[in-house]
C-alpha positions in Angstrom: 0.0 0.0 0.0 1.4 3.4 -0.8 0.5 6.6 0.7 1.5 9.8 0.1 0.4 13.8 0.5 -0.5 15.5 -2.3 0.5 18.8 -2.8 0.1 21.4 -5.8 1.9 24.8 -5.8 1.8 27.7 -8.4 4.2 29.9 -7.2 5.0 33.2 -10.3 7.2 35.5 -10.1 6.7 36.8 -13.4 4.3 39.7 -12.9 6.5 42.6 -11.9 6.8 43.6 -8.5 4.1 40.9 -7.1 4.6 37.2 -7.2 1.4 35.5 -6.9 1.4 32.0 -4.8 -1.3 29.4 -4.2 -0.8 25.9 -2.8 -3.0 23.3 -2.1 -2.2 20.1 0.1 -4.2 16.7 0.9 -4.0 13.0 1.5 -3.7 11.3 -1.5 -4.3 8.0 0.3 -4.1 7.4 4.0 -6.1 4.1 4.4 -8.3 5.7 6.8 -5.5 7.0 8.8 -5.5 10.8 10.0 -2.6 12.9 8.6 -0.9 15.3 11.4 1.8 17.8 12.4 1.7 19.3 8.4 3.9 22.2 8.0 4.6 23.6 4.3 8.0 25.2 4.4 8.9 27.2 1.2 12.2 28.7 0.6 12.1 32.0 -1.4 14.1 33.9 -4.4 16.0 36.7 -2.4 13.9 39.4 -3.8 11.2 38.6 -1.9 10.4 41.1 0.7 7.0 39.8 2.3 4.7 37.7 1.8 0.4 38.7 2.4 -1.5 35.3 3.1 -4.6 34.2 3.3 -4.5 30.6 4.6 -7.9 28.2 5.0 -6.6 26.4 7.6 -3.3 26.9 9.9 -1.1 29.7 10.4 1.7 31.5 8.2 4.5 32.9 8.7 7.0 34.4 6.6 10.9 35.2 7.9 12.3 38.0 5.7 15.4 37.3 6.8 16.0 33.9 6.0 13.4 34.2 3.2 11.5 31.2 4.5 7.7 31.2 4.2 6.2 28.7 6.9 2.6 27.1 7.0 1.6 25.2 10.1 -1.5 23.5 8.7 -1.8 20.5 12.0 -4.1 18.1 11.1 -6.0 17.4 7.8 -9.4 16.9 8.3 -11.2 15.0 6.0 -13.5 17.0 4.1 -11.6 20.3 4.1 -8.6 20.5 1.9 -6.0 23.2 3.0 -5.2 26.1 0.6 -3.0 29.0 1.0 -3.4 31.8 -1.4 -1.6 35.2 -1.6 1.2 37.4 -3.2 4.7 38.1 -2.4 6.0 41.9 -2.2 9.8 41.3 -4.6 12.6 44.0 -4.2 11.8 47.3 -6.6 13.9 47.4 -9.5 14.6 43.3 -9.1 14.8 41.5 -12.7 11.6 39.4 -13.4 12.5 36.0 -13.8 10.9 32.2 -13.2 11.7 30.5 -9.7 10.4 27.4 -9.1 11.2 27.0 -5.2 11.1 23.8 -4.0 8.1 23.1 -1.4 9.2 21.1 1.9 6.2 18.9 3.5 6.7 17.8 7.0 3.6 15.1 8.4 3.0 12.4 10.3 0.6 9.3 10.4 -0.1 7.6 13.4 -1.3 3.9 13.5 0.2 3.2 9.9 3.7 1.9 8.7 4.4 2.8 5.3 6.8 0.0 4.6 4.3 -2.5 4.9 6.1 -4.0 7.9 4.2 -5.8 10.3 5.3 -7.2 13.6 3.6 -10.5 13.9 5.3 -12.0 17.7 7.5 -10.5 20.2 8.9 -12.2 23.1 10.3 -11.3 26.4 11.9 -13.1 28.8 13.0 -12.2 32.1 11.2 -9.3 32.8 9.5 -7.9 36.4 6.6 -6.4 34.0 4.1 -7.4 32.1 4.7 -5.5 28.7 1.6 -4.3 26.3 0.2 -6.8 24.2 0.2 -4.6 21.1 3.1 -2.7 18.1 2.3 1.2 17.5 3.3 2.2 14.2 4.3 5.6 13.1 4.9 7.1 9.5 7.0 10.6 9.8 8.0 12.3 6.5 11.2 12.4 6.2 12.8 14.6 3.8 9.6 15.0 1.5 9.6 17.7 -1.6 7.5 18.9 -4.3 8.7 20.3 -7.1 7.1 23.6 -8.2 
């Protein structure tokens, strides 16, 4: 069984001095399981200034510093898809030119193991305790991108 996030992103910064961004994330397939702990990271052009936001679900934030635009999303609820919409303030003067920044997603899935692995019999000997009849499994993204 394969599951994934599915994220799409338009992010243009061919319109002058406004770039115009608009990404959309969901489960693709999740096998019932609840998709938490989403953050869309988004690493900017350096002529981006500040970014204006309008997010359905989460939080934003954008670091002009490290030109970093962050979007805590938590958890994905079933029947509403996340979208981010806005436009980005770019540097007066700065040459127009396509960027297609990479998009970071950062999730987790409780109760499933991606891998497919299954723990069928554990045994413990010598032990004072009586340990949980039971395996937890976890699925954490790792180092997940889209490409733009």
């Amino acid at each position: 069984a394969v599951v994934s996030t599915q994220s799409t992103g338009m992010i243009n910064f061919n319109e002058g001095q406004i770039g115009k961004v608009d990404i959309t994330v969901g489960p693709k397939q999740t096998l019932g399981k609840t998709v938490d702990n989403v953050v869309i990271s988004v690493p900017m052009p350096k002529e981006v200034t500040g970014c204006s936001m309008t997010a359905s679900v989460g939080t934003y934030t954008f670091d002009p510093t490290s030109k970093q635009l962050r979007w805590d999303i938590g958890k994905i609820q079933p029947l509403k898809v996340p979208t981010m919409r806005g436009t980005c303030t770019i540097i007066a003067g700065a040459q127009s030119r396509a960027a297609h920044p990479t998009i970071h997603v950062d999730f987790k899935i409780s109760q499933l193991a991606v891998s497919g692995l299954k723990v069928n019999r554990l045994d413990m000997f010598n032990e004072s305790y009586k340990p949980f009849k039971g395996v937890k499994y976890i699925t954490k993204a790792g180092n997940f991108q889209v490409r733009t």
